[in-house]
FIPA-874597 format. One line per 4 residues: their letters; for each residue x, y, z of N, C-alpha, C. Coordinates in nm, 3 decimals, padded with zeros to 5 digits. Example, Ala and Ser with C-alpha at 12.3 -4.5 7.8 and 13.67 -1.06 7.14 Angstrom:
2
AS> 01.319 -00.569 00.780 01.230 -00.450 00.780 01.320 -00.330 00.780 ~ 01.285 -00.225 00.708 01.367 -00.106 00.714 01.290 00.003 00.787
***
This chain:
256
XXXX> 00.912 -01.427 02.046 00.797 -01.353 01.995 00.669 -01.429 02.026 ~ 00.567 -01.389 02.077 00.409 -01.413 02.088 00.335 -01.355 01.995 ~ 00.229 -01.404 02.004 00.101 -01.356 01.896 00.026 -01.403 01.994 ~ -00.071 -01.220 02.034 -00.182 -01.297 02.106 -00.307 -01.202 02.106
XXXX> -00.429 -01.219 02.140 -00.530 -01.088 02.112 -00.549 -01.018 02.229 ~ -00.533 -00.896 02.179 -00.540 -00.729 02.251 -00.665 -00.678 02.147 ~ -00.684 -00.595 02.279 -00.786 -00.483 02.219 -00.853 -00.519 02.094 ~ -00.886 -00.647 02.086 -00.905 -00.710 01.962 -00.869 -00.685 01.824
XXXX> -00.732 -00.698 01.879 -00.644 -00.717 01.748 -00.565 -00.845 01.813 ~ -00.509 -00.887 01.692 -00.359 -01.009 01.693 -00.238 -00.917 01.699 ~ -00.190 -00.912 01.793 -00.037 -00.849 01.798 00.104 -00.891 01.868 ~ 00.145 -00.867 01.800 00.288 -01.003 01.790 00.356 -00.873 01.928
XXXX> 00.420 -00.934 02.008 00.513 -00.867 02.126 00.663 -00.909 02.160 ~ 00.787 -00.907 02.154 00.869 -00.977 02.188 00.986 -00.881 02.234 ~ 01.072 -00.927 02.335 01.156 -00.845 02.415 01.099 -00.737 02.534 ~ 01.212 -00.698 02.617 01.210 -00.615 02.702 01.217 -00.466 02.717
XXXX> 01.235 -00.423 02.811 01.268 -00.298 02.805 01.138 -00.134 02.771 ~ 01.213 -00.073 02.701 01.125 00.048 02.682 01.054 00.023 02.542 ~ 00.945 00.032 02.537 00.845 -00.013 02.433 00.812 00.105 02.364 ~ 00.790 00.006 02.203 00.795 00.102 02.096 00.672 00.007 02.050
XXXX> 00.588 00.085 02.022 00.473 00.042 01.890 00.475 00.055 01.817 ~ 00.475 -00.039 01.685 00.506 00.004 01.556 00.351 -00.057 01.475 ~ 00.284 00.085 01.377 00.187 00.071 01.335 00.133 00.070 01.216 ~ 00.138 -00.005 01.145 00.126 -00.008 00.963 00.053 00.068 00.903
XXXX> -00.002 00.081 00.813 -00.063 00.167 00.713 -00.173 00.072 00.652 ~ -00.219 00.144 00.526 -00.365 00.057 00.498 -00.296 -00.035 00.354 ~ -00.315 -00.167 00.370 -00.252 -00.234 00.277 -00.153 -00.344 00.374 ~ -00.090 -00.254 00.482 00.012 -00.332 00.579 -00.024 -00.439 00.669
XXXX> 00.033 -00.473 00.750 00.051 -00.574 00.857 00.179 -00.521 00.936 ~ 00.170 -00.590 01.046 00.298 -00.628 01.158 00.445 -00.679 01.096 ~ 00.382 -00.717 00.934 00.512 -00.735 00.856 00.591 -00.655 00.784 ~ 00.561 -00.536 00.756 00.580 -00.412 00.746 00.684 -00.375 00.818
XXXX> 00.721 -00.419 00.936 00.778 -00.388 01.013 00.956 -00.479 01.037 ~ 00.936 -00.603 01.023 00.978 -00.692 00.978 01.163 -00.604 00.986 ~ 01.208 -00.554 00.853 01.281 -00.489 00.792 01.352 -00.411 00.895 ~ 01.303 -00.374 00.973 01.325 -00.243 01.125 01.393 -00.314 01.246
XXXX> 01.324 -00.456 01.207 01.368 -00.514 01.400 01.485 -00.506 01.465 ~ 01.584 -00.509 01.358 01.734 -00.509 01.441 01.787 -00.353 01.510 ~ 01.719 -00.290 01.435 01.717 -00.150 01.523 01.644 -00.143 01.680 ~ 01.593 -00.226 01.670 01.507 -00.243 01.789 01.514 -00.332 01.924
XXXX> 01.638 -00.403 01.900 01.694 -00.493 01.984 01.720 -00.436 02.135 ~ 01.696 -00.485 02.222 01.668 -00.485 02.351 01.537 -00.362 02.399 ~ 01.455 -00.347 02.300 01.349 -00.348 02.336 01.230 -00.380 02.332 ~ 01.088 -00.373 02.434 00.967 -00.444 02.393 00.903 -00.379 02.344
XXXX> 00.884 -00.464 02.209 00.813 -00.456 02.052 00.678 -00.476 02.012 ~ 00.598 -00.394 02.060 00.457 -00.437 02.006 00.398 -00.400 01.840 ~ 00.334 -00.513 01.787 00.342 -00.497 01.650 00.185 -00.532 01.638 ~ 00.110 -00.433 01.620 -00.027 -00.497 01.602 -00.113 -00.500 01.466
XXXX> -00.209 -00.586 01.440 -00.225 -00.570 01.313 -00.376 -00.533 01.326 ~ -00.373 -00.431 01.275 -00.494 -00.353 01.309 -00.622 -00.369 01.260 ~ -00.736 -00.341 01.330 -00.863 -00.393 01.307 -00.903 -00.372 01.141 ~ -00.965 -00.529 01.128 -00.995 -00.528 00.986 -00.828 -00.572 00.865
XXXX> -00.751 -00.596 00.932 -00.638 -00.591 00.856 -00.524 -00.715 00.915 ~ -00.494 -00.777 00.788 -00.399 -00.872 00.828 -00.461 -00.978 00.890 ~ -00.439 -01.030 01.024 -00.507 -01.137 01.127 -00.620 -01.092 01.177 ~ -00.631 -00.936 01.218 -00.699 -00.919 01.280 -00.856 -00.899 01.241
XXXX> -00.959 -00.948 01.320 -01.048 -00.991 01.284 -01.140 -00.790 01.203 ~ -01.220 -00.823 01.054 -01.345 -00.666 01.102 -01.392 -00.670 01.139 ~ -01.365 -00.571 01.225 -01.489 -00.496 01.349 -01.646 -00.512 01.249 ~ -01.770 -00.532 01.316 -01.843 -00.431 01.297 -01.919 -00.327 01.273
XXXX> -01.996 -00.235 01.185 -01.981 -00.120 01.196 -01.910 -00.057 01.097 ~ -01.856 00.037 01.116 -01.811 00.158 01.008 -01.658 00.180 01.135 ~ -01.530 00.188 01.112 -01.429 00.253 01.120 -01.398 00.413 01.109 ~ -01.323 00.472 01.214 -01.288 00.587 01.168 -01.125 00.589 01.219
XXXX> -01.053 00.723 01.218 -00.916 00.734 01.259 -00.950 00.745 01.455 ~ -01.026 00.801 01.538 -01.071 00.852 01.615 -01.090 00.704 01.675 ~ -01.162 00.582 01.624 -01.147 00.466 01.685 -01.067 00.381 01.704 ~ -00.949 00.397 01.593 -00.845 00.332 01.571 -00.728 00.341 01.671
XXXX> -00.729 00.521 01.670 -00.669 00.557 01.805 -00.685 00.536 01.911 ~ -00.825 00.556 01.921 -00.876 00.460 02.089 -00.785 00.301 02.110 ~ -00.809 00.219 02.004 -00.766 00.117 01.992 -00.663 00.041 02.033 ~ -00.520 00.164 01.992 -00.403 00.171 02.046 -00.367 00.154 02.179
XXXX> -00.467 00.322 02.171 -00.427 00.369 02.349 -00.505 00.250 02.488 ~ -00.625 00.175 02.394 -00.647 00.087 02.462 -00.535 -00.011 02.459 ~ -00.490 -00.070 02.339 -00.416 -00.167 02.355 -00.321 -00.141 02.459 ~ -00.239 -00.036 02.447 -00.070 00.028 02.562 -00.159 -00.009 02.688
XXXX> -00.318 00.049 02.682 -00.285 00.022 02.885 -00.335 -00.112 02.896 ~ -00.392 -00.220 02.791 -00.412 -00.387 02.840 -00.283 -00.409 02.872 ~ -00.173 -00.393 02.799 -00.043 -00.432 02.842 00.020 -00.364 02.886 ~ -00.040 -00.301 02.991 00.064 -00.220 03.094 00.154 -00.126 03.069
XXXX> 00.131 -00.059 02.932 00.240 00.051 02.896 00.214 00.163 02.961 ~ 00.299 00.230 03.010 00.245 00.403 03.061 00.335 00.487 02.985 ~ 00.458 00.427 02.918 00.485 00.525 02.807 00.569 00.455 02.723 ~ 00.575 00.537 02.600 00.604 00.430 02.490 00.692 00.513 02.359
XXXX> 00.766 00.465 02.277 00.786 00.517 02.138 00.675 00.496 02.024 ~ 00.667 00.562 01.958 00.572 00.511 01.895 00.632 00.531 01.706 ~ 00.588 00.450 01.658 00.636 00.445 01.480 00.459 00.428 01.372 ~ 00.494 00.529 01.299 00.377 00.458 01.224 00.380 00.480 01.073
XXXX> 00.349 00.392 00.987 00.341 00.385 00.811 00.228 00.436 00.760 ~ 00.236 00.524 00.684 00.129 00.547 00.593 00.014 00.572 00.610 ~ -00.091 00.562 00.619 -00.234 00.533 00.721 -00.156 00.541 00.877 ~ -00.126 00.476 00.927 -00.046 00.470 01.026 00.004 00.573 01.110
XXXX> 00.040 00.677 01.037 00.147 00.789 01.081 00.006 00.892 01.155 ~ -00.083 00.845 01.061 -00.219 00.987 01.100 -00.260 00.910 01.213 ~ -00.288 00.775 01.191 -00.349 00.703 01.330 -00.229 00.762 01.462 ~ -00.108 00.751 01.454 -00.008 00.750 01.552 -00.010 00.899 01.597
XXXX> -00.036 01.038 01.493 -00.020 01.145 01.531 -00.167 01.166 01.625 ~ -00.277 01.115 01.577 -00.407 01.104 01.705 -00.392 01.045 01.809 ~ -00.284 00.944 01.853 -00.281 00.913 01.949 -00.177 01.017 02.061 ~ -00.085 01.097 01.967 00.042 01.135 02.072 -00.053 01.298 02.094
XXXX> -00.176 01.335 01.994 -00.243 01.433 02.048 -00.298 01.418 02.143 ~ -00.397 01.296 02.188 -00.461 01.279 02.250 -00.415 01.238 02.421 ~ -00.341 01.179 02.366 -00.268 01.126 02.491 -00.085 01.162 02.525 ~ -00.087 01.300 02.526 00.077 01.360 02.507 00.162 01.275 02.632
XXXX> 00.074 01.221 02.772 00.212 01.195 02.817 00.241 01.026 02.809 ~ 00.171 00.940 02.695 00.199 00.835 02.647 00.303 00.839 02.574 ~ 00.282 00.894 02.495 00.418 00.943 02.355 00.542 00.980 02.410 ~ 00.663 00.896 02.417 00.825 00.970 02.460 00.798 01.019 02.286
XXXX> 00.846 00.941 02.205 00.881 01.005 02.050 00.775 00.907 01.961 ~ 00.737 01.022 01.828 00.682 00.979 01.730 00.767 00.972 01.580 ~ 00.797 00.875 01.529 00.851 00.858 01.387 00.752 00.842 01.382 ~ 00.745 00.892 01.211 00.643 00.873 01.083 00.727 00.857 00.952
XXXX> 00.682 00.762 00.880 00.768 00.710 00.761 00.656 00.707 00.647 ~ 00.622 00.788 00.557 00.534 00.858 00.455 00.470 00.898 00.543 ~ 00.483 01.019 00.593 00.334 01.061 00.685 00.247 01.135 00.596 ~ 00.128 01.099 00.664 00.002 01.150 00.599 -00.058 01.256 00.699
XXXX> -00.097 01.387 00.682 -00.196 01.459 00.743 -00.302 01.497 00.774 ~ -00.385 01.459 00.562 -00.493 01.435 00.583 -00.517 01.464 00.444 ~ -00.616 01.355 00.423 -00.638 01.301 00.280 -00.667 01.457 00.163 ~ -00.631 01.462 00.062 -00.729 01.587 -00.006 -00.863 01.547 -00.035
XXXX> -00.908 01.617 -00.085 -01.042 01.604 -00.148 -01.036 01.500 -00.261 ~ -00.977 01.512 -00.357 -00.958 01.411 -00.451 -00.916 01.256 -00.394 ~ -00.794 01.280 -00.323 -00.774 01.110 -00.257 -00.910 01.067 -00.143 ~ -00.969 01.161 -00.120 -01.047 01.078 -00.017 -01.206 01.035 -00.140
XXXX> -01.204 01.090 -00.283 -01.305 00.996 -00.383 -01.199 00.878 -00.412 ~ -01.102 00.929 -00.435 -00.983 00.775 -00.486 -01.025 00.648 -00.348 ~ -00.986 00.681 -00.238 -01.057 00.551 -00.159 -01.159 00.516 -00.157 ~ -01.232 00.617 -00.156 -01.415 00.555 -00.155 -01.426 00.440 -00.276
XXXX> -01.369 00.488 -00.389 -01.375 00.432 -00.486 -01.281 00.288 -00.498 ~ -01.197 00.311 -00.394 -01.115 00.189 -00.373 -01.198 00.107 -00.308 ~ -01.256 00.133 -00.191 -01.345 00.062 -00.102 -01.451 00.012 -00.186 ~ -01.502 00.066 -00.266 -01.627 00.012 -00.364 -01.533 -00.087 -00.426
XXXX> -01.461 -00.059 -00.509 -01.369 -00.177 -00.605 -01.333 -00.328 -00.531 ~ -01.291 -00.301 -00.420 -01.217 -00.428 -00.347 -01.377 -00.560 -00.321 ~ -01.477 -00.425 -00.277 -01.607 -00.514 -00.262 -01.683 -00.604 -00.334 ~ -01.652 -00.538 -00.446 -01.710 -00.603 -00.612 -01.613 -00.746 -00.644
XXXX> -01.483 -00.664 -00.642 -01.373 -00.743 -00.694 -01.261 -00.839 -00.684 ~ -01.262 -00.778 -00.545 -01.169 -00.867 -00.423 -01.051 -00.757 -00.460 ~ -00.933 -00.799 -00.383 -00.772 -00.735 -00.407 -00.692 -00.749 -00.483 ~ -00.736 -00.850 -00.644 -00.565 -00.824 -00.709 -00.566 -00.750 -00.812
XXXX> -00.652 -00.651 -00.805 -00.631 -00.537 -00.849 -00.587 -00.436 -00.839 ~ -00.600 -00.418 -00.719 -00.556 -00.279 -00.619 -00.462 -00.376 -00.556 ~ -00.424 -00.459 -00.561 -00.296 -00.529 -00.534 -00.186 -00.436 -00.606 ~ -00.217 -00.474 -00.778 -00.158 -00.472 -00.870 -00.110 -00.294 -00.939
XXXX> -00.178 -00.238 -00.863 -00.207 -00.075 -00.830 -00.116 -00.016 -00.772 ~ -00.111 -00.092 -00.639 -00.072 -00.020 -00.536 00.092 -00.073 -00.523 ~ 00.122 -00.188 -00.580 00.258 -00.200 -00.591 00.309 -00.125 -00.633 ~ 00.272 -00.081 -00.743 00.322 -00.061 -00.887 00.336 00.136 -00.853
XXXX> 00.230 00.156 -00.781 00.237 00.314 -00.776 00.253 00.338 -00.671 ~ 00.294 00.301 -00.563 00.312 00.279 -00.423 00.477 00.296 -00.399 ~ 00.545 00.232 -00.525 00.675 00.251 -00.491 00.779 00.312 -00.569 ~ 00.916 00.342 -00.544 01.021 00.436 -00.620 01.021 00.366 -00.802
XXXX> 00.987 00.455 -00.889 01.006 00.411 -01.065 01.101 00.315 -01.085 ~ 01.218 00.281 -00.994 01.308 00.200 -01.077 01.251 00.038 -00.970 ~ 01.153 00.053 -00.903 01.140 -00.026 -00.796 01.173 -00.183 -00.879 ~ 01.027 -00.161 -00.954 01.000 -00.307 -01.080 01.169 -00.402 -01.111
XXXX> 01.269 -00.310 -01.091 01.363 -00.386 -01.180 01.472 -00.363 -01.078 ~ 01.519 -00.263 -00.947 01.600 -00.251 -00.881 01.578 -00.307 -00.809 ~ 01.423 -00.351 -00.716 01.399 -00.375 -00.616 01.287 -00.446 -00.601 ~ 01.274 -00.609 -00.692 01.163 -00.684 -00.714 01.139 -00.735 -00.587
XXXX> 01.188 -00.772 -00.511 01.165 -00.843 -00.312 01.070 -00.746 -00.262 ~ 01.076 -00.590 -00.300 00.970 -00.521 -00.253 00.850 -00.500 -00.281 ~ 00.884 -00.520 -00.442 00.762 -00.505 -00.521 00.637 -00.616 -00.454 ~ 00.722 -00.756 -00.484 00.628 -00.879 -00.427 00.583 -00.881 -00.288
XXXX> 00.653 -00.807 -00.204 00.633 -00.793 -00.065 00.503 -00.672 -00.031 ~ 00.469 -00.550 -00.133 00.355 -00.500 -00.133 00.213 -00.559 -00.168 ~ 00.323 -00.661 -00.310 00.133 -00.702 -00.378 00.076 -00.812 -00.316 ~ 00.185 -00.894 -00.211 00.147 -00.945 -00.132 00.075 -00.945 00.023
XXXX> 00.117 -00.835 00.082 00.060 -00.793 00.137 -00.075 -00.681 00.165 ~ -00.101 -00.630 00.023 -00.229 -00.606 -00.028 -00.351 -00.735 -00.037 ~ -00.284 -00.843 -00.132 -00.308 -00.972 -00.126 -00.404 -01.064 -00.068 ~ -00.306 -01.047 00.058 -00.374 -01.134 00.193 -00.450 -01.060 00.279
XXXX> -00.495 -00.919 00.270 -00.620 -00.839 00.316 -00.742 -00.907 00.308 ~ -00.824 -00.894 00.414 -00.987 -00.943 00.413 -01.018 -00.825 00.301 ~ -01.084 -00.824 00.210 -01.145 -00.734 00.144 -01.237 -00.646 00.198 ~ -01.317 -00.705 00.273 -01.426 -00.580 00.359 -01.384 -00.507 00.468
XXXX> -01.269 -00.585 00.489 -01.201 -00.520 00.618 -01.080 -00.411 00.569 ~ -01.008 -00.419 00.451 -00.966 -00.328 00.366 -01.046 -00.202 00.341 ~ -01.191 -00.254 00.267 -01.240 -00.166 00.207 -01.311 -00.050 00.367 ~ -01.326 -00.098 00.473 -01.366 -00.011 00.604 -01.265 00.047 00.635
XXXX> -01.120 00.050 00.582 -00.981 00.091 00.601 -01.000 00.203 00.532 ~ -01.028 00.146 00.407 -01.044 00.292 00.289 -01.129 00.369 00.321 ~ -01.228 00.348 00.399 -01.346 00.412 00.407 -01.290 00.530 00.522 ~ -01.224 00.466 00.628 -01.146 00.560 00.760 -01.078 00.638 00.727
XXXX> -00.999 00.614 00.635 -00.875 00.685 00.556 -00.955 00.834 00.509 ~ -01.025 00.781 00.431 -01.117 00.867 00.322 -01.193 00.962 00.448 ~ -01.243 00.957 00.561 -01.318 01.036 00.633 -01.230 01.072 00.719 ~ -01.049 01.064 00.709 -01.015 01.129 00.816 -00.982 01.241 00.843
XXXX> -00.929 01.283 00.943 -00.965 01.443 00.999 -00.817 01.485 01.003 ~ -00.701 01.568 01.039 -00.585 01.602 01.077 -00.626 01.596 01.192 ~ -00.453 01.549 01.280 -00.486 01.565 01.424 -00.384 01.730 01.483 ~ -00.440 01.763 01.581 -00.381 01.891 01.609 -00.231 01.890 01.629
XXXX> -00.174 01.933 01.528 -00.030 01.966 01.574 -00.001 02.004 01.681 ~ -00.089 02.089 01.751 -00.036 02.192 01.875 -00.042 02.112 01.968 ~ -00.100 01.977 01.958 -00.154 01.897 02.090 -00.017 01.785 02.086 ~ 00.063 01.770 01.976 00.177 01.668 01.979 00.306 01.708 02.115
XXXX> 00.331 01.697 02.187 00.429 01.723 02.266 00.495 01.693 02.232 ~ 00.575 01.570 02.218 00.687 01.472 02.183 00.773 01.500 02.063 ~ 00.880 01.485 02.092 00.974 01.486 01.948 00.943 01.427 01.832 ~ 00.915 01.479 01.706 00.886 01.376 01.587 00.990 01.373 01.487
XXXX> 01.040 01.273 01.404 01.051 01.273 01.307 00.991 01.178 01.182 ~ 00.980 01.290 01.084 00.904 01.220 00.968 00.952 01.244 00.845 ~ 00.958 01.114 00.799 01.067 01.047 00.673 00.969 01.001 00.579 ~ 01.009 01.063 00.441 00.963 01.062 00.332 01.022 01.036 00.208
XXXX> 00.994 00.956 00.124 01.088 00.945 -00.001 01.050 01.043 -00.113 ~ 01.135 01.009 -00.212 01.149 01.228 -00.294 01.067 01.180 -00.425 ~ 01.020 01.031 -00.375 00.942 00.989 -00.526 00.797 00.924 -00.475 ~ 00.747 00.954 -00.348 00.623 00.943 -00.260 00.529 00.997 -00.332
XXXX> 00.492 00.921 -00.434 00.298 00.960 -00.446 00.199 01.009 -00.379 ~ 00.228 00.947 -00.289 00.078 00.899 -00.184 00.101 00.992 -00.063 ~ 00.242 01.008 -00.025 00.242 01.168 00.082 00.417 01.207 00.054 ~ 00.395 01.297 -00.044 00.480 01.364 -00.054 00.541 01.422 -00.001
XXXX> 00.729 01.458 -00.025 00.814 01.529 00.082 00.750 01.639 00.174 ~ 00.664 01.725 00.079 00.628 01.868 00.126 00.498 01.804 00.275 ~ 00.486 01.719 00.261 00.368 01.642 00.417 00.508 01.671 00.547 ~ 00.631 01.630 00.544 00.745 01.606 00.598 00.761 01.749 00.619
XXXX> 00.794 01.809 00.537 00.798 01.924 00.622 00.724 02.034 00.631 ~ 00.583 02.011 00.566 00.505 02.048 00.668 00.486 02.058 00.799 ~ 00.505 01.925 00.871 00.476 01.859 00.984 00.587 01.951 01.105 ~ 00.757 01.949 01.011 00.857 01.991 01.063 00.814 02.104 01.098
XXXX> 00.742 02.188 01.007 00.693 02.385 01.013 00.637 02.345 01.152 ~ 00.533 02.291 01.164 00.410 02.319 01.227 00.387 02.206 01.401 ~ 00.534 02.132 01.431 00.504 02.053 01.544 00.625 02.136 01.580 ~ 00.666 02.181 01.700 00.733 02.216 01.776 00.892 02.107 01.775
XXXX> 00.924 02.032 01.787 01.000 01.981 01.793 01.006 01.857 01.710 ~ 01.006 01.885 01.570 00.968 01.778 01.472 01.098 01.814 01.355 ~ 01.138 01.725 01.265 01.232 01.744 01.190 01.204 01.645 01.086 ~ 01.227 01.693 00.978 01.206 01.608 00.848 01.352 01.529 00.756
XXXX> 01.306 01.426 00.719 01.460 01.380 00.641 01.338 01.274 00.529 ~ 01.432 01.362 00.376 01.412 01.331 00.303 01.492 01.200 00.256 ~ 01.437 01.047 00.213 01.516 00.967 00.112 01.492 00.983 -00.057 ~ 01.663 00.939 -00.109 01.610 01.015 -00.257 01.621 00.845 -00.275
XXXX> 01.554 00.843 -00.440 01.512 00.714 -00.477 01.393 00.614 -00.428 ~ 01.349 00.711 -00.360 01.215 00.600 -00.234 01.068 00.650 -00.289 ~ 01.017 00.591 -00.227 00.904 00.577 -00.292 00.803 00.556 -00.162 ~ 00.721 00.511 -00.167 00.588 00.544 -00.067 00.612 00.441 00.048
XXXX> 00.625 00.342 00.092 00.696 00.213 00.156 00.838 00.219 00.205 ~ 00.907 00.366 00.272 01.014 00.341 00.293 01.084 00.229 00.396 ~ 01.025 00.149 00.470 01.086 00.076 00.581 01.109 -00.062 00.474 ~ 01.050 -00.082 00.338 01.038 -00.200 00.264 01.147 -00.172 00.141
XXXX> 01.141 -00.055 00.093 01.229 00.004 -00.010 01.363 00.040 00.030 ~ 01.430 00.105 00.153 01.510 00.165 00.185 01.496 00.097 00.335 ~ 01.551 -00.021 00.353 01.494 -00.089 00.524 01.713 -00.026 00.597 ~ 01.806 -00.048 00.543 01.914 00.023 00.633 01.890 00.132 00.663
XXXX> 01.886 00.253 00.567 01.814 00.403 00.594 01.748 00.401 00.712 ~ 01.651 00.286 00.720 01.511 00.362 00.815 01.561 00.298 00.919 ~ 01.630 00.197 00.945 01.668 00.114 01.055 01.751 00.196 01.112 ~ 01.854 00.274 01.047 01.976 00.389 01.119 01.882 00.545 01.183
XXXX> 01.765 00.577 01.125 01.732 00.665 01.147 01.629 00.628 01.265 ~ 01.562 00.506 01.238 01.437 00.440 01.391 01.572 00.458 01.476 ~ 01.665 00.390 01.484 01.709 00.350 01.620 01.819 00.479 01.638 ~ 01.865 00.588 01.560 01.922 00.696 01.679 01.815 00.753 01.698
XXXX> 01.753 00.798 01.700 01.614 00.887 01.683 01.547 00.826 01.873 ~ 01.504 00.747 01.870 01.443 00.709 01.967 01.537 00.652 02.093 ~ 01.660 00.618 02.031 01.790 00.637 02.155 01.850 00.723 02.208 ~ 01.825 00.828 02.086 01.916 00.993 02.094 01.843 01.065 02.179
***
């Protein structure tokens, strides 16, 4: 594995073969991913940690979903990708569905694991208001938030490795570079279903707060060749909560 800067991000790369990008959500990192890798064996793994988030340095300016995507599609052609799998979490899944619109013959397949379509009206004051909070306050608040409501009810006591693995990785966020996360989130747009070519599937847990089953098959109604699979007991973080599940479903999915 390497760590090195693209498209000005830090993104970890390791192995051969047919390349899959895997893209976190807001709160995440490249560690997010972590949980998935053995599904992923003999191929090359790009894991980037996206602007403002994790290693990677904030941009700048003001963030949107529309730049983020650029970002990507810049990153695939610094490193020579001309086509790719693509995976994305949470925040993530909307960044990943703008990219396979924009650029259909980059995308072989898109997983999405909580996909998001596009914020409501109410969640996009909930981030603004997140973005104000983190600025004032720093993160172990919305650390302490987002664990806690982020994941399946029995999480606290079935599944404490996950719990600590969210509030930690909330945690170690730049705060201003978070809060320009929230801010992207909060102004983003849906990307055109009709423009997705590629096979999708998008996986959701049946206790998802933050994008509920009915986002899943939504997506299934409305992309041409898209299919939804529900996990029961999960919660918003399925690759961290449920990592065999998602590891059996990443790797037939993008082999099949």
């Amino acid at each position: 594995m390497t760590s090195s800067l693209h498209a000005g991000m830090m993104v970890e790369t390791e192995g051969d073969g047919q390349a899959v990008m895997l893209v976190h959500g807001l709160g995440g990192t490249s560690n997010t991913w972590q949980p998935l890798m053995p599904a992923l064996a003999g191929m090359r793994i790009v894991r980037p940690d996206l602007p403002g988030a994790g290693r990677s340095a904030t941009p700048d300016g003001a963030m949107d979903v529309v730049y983020l995507a650029k970002t990507l599609i810049r990153l695939a052609s610094e490193l020579g990708i001309e086509t790719m799998h693509l995976a994305g979490h949470s925040f993530g899944t909307l960044i990943a569905q703008h990219v396979a619109a924009t650029r259909p013959a980059l995308v072989q397949t898109l997983t999405l694991f909580g996909p998001i379509i596009e914020p409501a009206d109410a969640a996009r004051e909930r981030l603004r208001a997140r973005a104000n909070a983190v600025r004032h306050s720093g993160m172990a608040d919305v650390a302490d938030q987002v664990s806690i409501a982020g994941l399946a009810t029995s999480a606290a006591q079935d599944n404490p490795v996950a719990l600590a693995f969210v509030r930690e990785s909330h945690m170690r966020q730049d705060a201003e570079g978070f809060a320009k996360s929230c801010e992207a989130l909060a102004g983003a747009s849906r990307a055109a279903a009709s423009a997705i070519k590629c096979p999708v599937l998008a996986v959701a847990g049946d206790e998802d707060a933050v994008s509920p089953p009915g986002n899943a098959y939504q997506l299934a109604d409305e992309i041409r060749d898209a299919k939804a699979q529900i996990l029961s007991g999960c919660g918003h973080w399925a690759p961290v909560e449920r990592p065999d599940e998602c590891r059996r479903l990443l790797g037939e999915f993008i082999r099949g």
